[in-house]
N, C-alpha and C positions, 0 to 999 in steps of 0.2 A: 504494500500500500504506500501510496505517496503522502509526504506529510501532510496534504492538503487535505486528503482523502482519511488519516488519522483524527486528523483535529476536525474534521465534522462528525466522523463515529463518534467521538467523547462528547462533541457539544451536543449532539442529540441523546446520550445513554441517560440514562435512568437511572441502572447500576452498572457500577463495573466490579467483575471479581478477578485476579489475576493472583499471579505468583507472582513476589517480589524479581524484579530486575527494570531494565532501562526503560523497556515501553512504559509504563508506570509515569514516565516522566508528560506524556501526553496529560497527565490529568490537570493541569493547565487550562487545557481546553472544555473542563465539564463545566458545569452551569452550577451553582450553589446548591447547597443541598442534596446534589448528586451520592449514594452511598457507594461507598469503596466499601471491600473488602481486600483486603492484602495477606496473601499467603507466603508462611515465611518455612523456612529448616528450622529445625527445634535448635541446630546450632548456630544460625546466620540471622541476625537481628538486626538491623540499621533502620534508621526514622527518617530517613530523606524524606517517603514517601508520606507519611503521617504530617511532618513539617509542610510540604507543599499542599496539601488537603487543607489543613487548618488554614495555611495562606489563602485560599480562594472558595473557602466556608464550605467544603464537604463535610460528609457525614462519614465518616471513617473509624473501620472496623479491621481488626488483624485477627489470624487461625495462624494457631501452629501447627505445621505439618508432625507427622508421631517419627520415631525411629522405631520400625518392627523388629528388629535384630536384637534393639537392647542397646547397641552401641553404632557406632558411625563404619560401617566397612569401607566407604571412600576413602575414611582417613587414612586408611590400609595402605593406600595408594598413593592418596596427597591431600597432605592438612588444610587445605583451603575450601574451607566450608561454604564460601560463596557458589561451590562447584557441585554440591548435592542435590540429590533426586531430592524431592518434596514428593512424601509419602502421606496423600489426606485421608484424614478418614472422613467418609462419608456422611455418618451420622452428623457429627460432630458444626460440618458445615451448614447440613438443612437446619441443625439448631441455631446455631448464628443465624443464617437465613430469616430463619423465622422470628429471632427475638432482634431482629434487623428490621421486620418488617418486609421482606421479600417475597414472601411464600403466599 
């Protein structure tokens, strides 16, 4: 999609739900009151995206993704948690959802 073509998805959405990373950064473009939901790693946390929300008056919500393993198997491989699968659980989210108001 072209940025043009971005920044009118956001301006018309409603909601948006996403995994934390850079798209995220469109939210810019939502209208006030818009509700985010932001999904993160149970071990990669940052507020960029909560910061920018509050700056142009969304309604913003965060889910931690679960680790099923118990512990991080990425880390196995390489300690940069910004690089992990986000494992949702399902429930979890229609609950947000619905105490969001979505549902």
């Amino acid at each position: 999609m072209s940025v043009t073509e971005q920044a009118s998805l956001l301006a018309n959405a409603k909601v948006v739900i996403s995994p934390h990373g850079g798209g995220l950064t469109n939210l810019v473009f939502c209208n006030p009151g818009t509700k985010v939901i932001e999904i993160f790693s149970p071990n990669y946390i940052y507020s960029c995206y909560w910061l920018i929300s509050n700056l142009v008056g969304l309604e913003y919500y965060y889910l931690l993704g679960e680790n099923p393993l118990g512990f991080s198997f990425h880390e196995l491989l390489s300690p940069n948690h910004r690089l992990e699968d986000i494992f949702v659980n399902i429930n979890h989210l229609l609950e947000l959802m619905k105490f969001v108001g979505i549902t």
